[in-house]
C-alpha positions as CSV (number, residue, x, y, z in Angstrom):
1,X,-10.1,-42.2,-14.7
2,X,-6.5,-41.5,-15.3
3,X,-5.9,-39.4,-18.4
4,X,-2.2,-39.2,-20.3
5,X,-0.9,-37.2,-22.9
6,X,1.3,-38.4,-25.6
7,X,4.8,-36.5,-25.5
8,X,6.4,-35.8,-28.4
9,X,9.9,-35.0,-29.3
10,X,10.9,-36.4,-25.2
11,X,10.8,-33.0,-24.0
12,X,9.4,-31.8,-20.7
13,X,5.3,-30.2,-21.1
14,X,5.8,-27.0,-20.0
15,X,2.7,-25.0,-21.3
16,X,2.3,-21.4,-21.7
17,X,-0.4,-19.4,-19.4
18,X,-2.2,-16.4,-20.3
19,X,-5.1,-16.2,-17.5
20,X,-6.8,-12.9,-16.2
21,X,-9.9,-13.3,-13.3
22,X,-11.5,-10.1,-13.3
23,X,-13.8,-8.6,-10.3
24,X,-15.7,-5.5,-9.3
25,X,-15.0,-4.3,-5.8
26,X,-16.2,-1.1,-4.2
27,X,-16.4,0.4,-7.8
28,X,-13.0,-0.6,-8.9
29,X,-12.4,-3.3,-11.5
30,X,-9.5,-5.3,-10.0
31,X,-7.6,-7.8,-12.3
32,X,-5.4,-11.2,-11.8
33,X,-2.9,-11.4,-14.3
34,X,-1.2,-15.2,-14.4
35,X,1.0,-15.1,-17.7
36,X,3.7,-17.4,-18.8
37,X,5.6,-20.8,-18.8
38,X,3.7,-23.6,-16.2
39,X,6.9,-24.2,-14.4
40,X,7.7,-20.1,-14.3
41,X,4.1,-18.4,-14.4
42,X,4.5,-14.4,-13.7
43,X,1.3,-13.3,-11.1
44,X,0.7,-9.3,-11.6
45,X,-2.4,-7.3,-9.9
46,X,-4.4,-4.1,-12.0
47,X,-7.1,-2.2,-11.8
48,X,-9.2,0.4,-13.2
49,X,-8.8,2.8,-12.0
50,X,-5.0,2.2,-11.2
51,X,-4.1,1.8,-7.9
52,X,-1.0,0.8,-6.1
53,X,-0.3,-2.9,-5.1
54,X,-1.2,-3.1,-2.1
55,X,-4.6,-1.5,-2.7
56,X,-5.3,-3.9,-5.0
57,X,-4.6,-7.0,-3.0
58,X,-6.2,-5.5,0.1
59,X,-9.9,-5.2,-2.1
60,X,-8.9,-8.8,-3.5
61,X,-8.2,-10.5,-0.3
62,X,-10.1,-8.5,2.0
63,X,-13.3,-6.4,-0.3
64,X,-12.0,-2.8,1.4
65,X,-9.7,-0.4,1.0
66,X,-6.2,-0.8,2.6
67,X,-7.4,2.1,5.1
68,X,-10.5,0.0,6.1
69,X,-8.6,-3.3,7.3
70,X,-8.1,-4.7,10.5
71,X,-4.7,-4.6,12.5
72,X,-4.9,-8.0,12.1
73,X,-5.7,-7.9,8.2
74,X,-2.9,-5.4,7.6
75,X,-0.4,-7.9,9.0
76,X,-1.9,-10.7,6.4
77,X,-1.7,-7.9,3.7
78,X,1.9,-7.0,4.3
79,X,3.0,-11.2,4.6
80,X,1.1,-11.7,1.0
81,X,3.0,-8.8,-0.8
């Protein structure tokens, strides 16, 4: 079925996003922050206990340390950040 939304005041929908996905990996609670406008959303990474970007990503994408991955992954790793 096709669903619509009325618009009022002819402006452009342009919601407001406040989403976190949260995970456990290796004993480290990682975090996915998505906040702001739809058309401008702002993507930040956590955890606890803090760790440095990459870190995180690498446990997100890969469920290891950074100094666990693959050549291979490590090259995926740097291309996502």
């Amino acid at each position: 079925s096709n669903i619509s939304f009325p618009r009022t005041g002819g402006g452009a929908i342009n919601p407001q996003l406040e989403i976190i996905a949260r995970s456990e990996i290796e004993d480290v609670e990682v975090q996915v922050l998505v906040e702001g406008s739809s058309t401008n959303p702002r993507i930040t990474f956590a955890s606890t206990p803090s760790l440095p970007q990459d870190e995180i990503v690498s446990r997100i994408l890969f469920g290891s340390s950074v100094s666990e991955i693959s050549a291979i992954q490590a090259i995926q790793l740097a291309a996502s950040l």
